[in-house]
Residue, then its C-alpha position, 0 to 999 in steps of 0.5 A: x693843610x688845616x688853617x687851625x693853630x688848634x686843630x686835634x690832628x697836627x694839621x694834616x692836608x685838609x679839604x673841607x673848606x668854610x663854605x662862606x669864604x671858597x677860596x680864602x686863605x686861612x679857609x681849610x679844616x681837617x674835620x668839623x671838630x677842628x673848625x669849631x676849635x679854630x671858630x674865634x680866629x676864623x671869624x676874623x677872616x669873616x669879619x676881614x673878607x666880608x663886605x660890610x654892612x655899608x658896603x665897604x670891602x677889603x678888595x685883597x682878602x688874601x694879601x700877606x698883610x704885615x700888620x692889622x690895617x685893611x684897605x676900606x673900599x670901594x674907592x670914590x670916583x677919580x677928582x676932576x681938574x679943571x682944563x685950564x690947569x696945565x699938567x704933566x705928560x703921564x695925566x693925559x695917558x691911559x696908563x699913566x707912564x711918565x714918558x718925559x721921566x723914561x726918556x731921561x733914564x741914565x743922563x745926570x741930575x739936572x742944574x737949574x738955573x736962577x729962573x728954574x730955582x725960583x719956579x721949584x721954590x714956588x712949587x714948594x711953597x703951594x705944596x708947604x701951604x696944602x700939607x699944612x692945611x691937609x694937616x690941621x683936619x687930621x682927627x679921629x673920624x676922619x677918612x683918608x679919602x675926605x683928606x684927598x679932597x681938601x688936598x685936591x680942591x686946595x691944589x686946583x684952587x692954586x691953579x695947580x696939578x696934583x702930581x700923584x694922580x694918575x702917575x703910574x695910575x695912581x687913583x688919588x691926589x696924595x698919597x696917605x700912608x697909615x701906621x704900617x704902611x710904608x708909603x705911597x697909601x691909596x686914600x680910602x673910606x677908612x676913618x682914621x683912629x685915636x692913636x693912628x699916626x698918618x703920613x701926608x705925602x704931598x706933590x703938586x705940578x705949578x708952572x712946570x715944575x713938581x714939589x714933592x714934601x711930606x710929614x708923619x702926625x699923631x691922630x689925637x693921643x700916640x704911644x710912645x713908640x709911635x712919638x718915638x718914631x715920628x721925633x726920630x724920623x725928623x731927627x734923621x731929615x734935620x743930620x741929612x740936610x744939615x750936611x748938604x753942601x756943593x762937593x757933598x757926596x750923594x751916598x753920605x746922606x745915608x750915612x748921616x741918617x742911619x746911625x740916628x735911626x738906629x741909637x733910637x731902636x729903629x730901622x731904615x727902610x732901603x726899598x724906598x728912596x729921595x729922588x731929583x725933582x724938577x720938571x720931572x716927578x722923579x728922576x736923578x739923583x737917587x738918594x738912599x737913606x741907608x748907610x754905606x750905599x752906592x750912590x753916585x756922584x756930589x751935590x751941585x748949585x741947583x740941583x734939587x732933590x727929595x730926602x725922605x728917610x722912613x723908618x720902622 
């Protein structure tokens, strides 16, 4: 069909197609008088497709993109870590699967002992102290891929594994989720904007054990609704811990942060959840955000595990 929302002919099936962009969604046009009335719009999808003139690209052209960022590749080469640095299982593997992880799927979460605890808390304060410094160079201008690299040197520099890299062959060594994504973000040559709001998402690997701690910050001057939605975000974190106690039930950490979310206008995302962590990246419990879930089982002494409400 014709690509125009103002195409002279309601949109008939169509086959003549912009010759600088053969395969493109968004490409087709009934005639030539419908192409120049569509010409403003399709020129995005030029301004989107086309490598720039640095030679950045988007590397999706035809992804449904919910909103208006675009990845900017190409990636820079895979970051080094030294070999004296132990790491996890899936670093050394091709494909990057977490085979420690997969032999643990189904056996209930963990209890750490003293010595194990003690182990997660240093773990923790390494990752505590690369989000904070990975924080404090967020500006305008800066790439995402320049904050991989302060978080990869400062986690090597602790004689630490950046846990992201490689699992599941993940290319980067934190994941920074910009404005409509979600999580999980690949870092990339994109230069961070004023008004930007930016999830560092943060893990590392230290003397067998995993830490795994985020946060959302402005990028110079926010909107309100993008404060709005950080401050709740946090709101919602601050009600799940405060209710985690032995004999508190998985499946009430969602219940503590839904109606929060929703008194501020915003919205749970329930495809992405907290998850164990110890010795493994991610394993059990599986901690939902949302209300009424079905997780199942209750809290423990040493047990450990993330809380990572996200919402929209």
């Amino acid at each position: 069909m014709s690509s125009s929302p103002n195409c002279p002919q309601g949109n008939p099936p169509s086959r003549l197609e912009c010759p600088n962009m053969l395969g493109i969604r968004g490409s087709f046009f009934c005639g030539q008088e419908c192409f120049k009335a569509n010409w403003k719009n399709h020129k995005i999808v030029h301004d989107i497709v086309r490598p720039s003139n640095d030679g950045t690209y988007n590397p999706f052209p035809q992804y449904p993109f919910s909103g208006t960022l675009r990845p900017v590749y190409p990636l820079s080469p895979k970051r080094e870590v030294p070999e004296h640095i132990p790491r996890p299982d899936y670093a050394l593997r091709e494909d990057g699967i977490p085979i420690s992880e997969v032999r643990t799927l189904g056996h209930p979460p963990r209890i750490l002992n003293a010595d194990e605890i003690q182990k997660m808390r240093t773990a923790c304060r390494l990752g505590r102290e690369i989000l904070d410094l990975a924080a404090s160079h967020v500006r305008p201008g800066i790439t995402t891929d320049e904050l991989d690299a302060i978080v990869h040197q400062a986690t090597i520099d602790r004689n630490a594994y950046p846990s992201p890299l490689n699992y599941r062959n993940f290319p980067k060594s934190v994941c920074t989720s910009v404005n409509e994504v979600i999580c999980h973000g690949i870092p990339d040559r994109r230069k961070l904007r004023e008004g930007d709001i930016i999830n560092l998402d943060i893990s590392l690997y230290y003397d067998g054990f995993h830490s795994d701690l985020n946060a959302t910050y402005p990028v110079g001057e926010i909107d309100e609704d993008s404060a709005k939605l950080i401050r709740t975000t946090r709101e919602c974190l601050d009600a799940a811990i405060k209710m985690c106690k032995p004999g508190a039930l998985f499946r009430d950490i969602g219940k503590a942060i839904e109606p929060i979310a929703r008194a501020s206008g915003c919205a749970v995302v329930r495809t992405y959840t907290g998850h164990g962590i110890n010795n493994l990246f991610h394993t059990a419990p599986n901690i939902p955000h949302y209300a009424k879930n079905k997780a199942v089982g209750s809290m423990k002494p040493g047990m450990c595990f993330t809380i990572e409400p996200v919402s929209c």
